[in-house]
C-alpha positions in Angstrom: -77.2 -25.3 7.1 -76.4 -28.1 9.4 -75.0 -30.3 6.1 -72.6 -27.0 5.3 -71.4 -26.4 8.6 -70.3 -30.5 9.0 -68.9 -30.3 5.4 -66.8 -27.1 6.6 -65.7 -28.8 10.0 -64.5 -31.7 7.9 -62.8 -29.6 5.7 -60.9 -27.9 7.9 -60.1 -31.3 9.9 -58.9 -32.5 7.4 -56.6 -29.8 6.7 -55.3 -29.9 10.4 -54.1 -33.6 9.8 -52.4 -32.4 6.8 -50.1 -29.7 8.6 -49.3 -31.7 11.1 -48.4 -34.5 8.6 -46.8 -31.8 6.4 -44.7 -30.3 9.8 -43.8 -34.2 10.9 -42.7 -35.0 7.2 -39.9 -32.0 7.8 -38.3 -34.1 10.7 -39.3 -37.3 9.1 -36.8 -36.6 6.3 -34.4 -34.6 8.2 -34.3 -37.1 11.2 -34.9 -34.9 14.1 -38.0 -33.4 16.5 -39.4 -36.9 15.4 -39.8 -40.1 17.4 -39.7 -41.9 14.3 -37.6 -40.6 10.9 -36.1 -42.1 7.6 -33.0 -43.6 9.3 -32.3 -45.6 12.4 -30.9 -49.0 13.0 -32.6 -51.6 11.5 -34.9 -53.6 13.2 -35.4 -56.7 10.3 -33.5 -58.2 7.4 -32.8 -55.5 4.6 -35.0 -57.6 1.9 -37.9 -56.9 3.9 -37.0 -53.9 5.3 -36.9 -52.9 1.0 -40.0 -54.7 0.1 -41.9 -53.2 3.0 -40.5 -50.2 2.4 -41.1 -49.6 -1.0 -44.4 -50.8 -0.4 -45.4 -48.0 1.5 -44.2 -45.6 -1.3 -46.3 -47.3 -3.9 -49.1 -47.4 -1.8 -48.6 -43.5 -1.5 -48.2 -43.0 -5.1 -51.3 -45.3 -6.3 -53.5 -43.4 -3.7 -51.9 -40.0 -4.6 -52.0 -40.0 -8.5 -55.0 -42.4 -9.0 -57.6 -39.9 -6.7 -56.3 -37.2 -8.6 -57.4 -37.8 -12.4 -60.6 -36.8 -12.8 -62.6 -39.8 -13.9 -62.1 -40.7 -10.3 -63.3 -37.7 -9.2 -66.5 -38.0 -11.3 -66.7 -41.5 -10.0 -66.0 -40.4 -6.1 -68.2 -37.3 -5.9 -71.1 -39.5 -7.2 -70.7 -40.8 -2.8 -69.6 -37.6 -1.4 -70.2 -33.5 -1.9 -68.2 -31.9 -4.4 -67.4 -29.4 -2.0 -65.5 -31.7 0.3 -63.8 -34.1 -2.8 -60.7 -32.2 -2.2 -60.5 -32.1 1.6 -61.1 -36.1 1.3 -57.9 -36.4 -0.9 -56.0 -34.6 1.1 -57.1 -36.1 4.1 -56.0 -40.1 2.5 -52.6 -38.7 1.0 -51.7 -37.5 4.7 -53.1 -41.1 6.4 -51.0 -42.7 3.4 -48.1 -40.4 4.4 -49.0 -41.7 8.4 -48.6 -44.6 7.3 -45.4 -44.6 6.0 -43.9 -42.6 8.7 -45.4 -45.9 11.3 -44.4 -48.4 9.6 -41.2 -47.4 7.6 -38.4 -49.5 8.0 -34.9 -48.3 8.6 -32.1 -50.4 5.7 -28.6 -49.4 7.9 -25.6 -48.5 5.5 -24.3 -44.6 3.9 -23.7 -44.0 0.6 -22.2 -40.4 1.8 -21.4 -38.1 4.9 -20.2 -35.1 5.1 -18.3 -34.2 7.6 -17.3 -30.6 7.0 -19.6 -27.9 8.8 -19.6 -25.3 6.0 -20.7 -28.4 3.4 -23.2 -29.4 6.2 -24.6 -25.8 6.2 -25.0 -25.4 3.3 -26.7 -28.8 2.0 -29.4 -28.3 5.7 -29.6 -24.9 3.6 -30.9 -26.8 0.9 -32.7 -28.8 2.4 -34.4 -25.9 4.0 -35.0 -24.1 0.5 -36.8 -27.2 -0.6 -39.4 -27.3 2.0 -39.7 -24.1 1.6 -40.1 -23.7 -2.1 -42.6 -26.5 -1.9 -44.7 -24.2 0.4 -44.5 -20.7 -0.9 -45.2 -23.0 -4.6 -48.6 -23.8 -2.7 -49.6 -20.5 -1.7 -48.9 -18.8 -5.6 -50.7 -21.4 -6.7 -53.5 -20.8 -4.1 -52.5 -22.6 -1.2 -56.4 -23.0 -0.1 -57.9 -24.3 -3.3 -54.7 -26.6 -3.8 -56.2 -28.2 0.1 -59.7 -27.8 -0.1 -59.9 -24.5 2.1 -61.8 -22.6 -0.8 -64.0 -25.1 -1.9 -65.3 -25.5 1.9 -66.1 -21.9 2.4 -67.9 -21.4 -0.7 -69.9 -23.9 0.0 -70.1 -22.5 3.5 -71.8 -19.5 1.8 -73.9 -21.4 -0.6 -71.4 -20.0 -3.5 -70.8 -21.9 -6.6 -67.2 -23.3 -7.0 -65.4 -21.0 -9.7 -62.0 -23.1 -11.2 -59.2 -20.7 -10.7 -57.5 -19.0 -13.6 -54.8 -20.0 -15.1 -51.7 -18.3 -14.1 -48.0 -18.0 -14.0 -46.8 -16.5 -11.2 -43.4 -15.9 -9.6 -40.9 -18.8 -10.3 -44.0 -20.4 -12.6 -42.2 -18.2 -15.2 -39.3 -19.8 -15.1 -40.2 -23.4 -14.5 -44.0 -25.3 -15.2 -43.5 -27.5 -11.4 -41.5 -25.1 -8.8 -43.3 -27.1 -6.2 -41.9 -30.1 -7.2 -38.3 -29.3 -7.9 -38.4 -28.4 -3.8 -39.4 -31.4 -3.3 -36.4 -32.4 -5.1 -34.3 -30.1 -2.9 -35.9 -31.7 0.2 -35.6 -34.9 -0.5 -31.8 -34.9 -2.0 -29.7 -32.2 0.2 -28.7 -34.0 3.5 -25.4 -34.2 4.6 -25.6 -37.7 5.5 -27.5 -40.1 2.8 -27.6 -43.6 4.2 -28.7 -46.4 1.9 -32.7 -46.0 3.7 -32.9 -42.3 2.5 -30.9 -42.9 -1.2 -34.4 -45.2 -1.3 -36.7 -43.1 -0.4 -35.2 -40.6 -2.8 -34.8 -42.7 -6.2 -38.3 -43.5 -5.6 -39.7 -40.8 -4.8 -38.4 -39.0 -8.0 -39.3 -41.5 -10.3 -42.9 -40.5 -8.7 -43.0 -37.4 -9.3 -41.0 -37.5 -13.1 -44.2 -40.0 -13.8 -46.8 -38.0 -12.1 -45.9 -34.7 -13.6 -46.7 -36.7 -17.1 -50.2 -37.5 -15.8 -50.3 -34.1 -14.2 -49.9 -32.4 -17.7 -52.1 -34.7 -19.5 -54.8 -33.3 -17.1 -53.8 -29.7 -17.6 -53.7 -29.8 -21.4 -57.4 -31.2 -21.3 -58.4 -28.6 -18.8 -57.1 -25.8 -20.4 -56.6 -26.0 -23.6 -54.0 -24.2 -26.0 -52.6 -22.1 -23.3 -51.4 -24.8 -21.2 -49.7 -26.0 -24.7 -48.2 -22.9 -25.5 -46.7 -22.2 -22.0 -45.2 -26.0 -22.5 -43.8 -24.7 -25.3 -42.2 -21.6 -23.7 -41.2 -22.9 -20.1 -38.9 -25.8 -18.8 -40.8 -28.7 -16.9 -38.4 -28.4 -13.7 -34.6 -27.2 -14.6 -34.3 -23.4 -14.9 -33.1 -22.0 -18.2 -33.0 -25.5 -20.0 -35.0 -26.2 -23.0 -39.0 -26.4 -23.0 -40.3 -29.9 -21.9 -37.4 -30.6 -20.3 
């Protein structure tokens, strides 16, 4: 019992640190309520300011996709408890996110700014509708398998692990990734994109155009012909286009 109950504490720890990261990310982005965010003046050259910079983004996105194909998980779960594999990759994307927020270094230099408060409304409103597509994404998806929650309390309870079924709901119908087209929104709609955040954007796109690949790859092993046939139907990530878009 003792093993469950420190497997469940860790769990949930490791959930905490990803809120916190997730609620810090918001301002991160957005440059405010944060001590630290994407922009400020720069505090070294702008060729390292880039190199370290985009260092921190590839260390996110090695960390991020490589933990979650599952011959490492086979290969990691041979050290820890199934039960807490998730919780322990969502615990190192949100130090790898930490990370970035510490040490991110600000280039100087706009690209645009909009100066007009109803255009300023209304890309902050998009900004907004981002973050919060990426969250209600989570929870259609189930939010607490997605982070580890489920698998903790099954375990808690000395219940198997059950995969979830497959399922389309809510803007899954229109689109195969809803979660990451707000990430899109986030990362894109800001009235004011400075050469640092035009960075972290281009990168951070070609991330996640890369990782939905691998993402798929997984999915069509997983489950078959009806993660085929719902390719077929459904556009990757623009609404109304063609399928596998």
């Amino acid at each position: 019992m003792l093993k469950r109950l420190s497997i469940f504490a860790y769990g949930l720890a490791s959930y905490a640190v990803f809120f916190a990261t997730f609620l810090y990310a918001i301002g991160f982005v957005g440059n405010f309520l944060v001590p630290r965010s994407i922009d400020g003046a720069p505090r070294t050259d702008f060729a390292m300011a880039l190199f370290v910079d985009l260092g921190l983004l590839g260390l996110f996105a090695v960390q991020h996709s490589l933990m979650a194909r599952p011959f490492f998980k086979r290969w990691f779960t041979r050290f820890i408890p199934e039960s807490a594999e998730r919780s322990t990759y969502v615990l190192f994307s949100s130090v790898a996110l930490i990370l970035l927020f510490a040490c991110w270094q600000p280039l100087g230099g706009t690209i645009w700014d909009v100066s007009d408060p109803a255009g300023r409304a209304v890309l902050y409103a998009l900004f907004g509708f981002g973050w919060g597509l990426v969250l209600v994404s989570t929870f259609l998806i189930n939010h607490f398998d997605l982070f580890g929650l489920r698998q903790i309390w099954l375990q808690l309870r000395g219940r198997p692990y059950s995969p979830l079924r497959f399922g389309t709901p809510g803007p899954y119908k229109l689109i195969r990734h809803p979660l990451y087209l707000g990430w899109f929104f986030a990362f894109w709609a800001t009235p004011t994109m400075s050469v640092t955040h035009l960075v972290f954007a281009i990168a951070t796109t070609g991330y996640i155009l890369m990782a939905i690949q691998l993402e798929e790859r997984d999915l069509v092993t997983a489950l078959g012909d009806d993660y085929r046939r719902y390719r077929e139907r459904v556009p990757m990530i623009i609404p109304f286009s063609k399928a596998r878009s």
